[in-house]
C-alpha positions in Angstrom: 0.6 18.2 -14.2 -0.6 22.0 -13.6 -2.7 20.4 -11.0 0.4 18.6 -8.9 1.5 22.0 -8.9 -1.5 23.9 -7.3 -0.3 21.1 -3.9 1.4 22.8 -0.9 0.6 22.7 3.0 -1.7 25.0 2.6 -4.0 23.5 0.0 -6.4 21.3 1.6 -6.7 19.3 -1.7 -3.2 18.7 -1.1 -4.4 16.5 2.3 -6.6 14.5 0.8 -4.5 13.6 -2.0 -2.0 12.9 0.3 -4.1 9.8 1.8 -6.0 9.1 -1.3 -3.8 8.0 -4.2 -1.7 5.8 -1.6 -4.8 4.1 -0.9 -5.9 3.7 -4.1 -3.1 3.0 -5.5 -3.0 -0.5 -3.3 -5.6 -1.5 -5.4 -5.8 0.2 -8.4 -1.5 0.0 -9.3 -2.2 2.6 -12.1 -2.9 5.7 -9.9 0.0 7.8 -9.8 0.2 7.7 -5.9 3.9 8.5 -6.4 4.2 11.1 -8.4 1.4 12.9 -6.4 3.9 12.5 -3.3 6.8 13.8 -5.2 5.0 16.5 -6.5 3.8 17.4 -2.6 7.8 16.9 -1.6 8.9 19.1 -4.2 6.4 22.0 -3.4 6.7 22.0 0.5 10.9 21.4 0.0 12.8 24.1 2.1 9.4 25.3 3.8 10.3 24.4 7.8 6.0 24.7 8.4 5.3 21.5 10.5 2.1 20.5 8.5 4.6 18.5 5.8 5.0 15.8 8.8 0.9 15.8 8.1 1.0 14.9 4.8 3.6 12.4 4.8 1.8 10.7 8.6 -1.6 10.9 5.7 0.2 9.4 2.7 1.8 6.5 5.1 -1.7 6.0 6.6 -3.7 6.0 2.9 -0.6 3.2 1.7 -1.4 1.2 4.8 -5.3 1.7 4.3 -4.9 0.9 1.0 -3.0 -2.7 1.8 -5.7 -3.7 3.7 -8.6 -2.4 1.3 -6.8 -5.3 -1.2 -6.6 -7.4 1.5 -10.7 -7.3 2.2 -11.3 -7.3 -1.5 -9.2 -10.6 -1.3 -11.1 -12.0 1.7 -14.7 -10.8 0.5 -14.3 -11.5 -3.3 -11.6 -14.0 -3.5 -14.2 -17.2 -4.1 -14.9 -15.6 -7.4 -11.1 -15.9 -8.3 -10.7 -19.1 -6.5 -12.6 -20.8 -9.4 -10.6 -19.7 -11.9 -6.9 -19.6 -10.0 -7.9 -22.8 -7.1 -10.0 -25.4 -9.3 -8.6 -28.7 -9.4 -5.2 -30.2 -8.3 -2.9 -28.0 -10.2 -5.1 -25.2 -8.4 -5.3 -26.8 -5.0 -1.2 -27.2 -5.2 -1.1 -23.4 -6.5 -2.8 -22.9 -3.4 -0.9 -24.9 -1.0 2.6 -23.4 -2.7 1.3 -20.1 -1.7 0.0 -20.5 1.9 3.4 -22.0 2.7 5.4 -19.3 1.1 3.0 -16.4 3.1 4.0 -18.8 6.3 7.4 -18.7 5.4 7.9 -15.3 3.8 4.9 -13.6 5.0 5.7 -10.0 6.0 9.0 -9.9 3.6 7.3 -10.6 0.5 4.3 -8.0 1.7 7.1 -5.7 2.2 9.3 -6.6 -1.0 6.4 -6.3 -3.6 5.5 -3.2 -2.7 8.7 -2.5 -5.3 7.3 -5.1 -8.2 4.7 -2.8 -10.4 1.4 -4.8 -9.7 3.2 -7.2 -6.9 1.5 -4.7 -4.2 -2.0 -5.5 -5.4 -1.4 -8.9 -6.1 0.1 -9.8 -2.8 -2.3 -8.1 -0.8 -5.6 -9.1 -2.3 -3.8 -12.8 -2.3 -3.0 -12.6 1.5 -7.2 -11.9 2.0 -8.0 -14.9 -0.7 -5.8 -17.4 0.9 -6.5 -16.4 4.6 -3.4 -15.2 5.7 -3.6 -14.1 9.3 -5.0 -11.0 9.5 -3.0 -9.8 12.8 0.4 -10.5 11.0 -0.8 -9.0 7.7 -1.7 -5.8 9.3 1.6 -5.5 11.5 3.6 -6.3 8.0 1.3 -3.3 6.4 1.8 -1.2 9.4 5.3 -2.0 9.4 5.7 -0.9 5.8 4.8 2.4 6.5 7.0 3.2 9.3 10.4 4.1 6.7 8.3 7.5 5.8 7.4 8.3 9.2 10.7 7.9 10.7 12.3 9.9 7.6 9.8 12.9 8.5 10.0 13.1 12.4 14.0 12.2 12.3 14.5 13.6 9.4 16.9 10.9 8.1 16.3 9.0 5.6 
């Protein structure tokens, strides 16, 4: 915890973090990507310096670098999972129940498990195994990044 406190704008630890933890958190759910943010929010809170809007564009980028980091790990690495998740009909039906609930729910569910403790990983690395299209799983990513951007350059929330 003493180190969370040594964050601030002017800490360039405090930038890397920033992108970092998000990212790794995509694939690794027990990095403490959140509390790292919270800790940077609670240090730069009341400062009007215009490098917060940095750290919160860099954690928004690292969460959506992060998403597709799982969703390569899915796409590259999957076939070693699709033996053990795909094999046989119960498998192949798995499958299929899948694929038509990305067509279907596709960005939502990308968007909804980020809330689900593991859902974030699972979902992404599942959207590369399956083959969900790339172009609309990037847009869903990029879209759920957009909340903390707005938030910092409107400043509502």
């Amino acid at each position: 915890m003493t180190a969370l406190s040594q964050l601030g704008v002017s800490a360039p630890l405090s930038y890397l973090a920033a992108f970092l933890l998000p990212a790794l958190d995509a694939v690794l759910p027990v990095v403490p990507s959140e509390t790292a943010v919270i800790a940077l929010g609670v240090t730069t809170a009341g400062s009007a310096d215009p490098r917060i809007a940095i750290l919160v564009i860099l954690a928004a980028a690292g969460a959506f670098a992060g998403d597709n980091l799982g969703y390569l790990i899915g796409s590259r690495f999957g076939h070693l999972a699709e033996r053990r998740f795909f094999a046989g009909q119960a498998g192949a039906r798995r499958r299929t129940r899948i694929q038509q609930s990305l067509d279907r729910f596709g960005a939502r569910l990308i968007l909804v498990c980020r809330f689900i403790p593991g859902g974030r990983t699972g979902v992404t690395v599942t959207c590369g195994l399956v083959g969900y299209r790339r172009e609309s799983f990037v847009t869903a990513t990029a879209f759920a990044a957009a909340p903390s951007l707005r938030r910092c350059t409107t400043g509502r929330g």
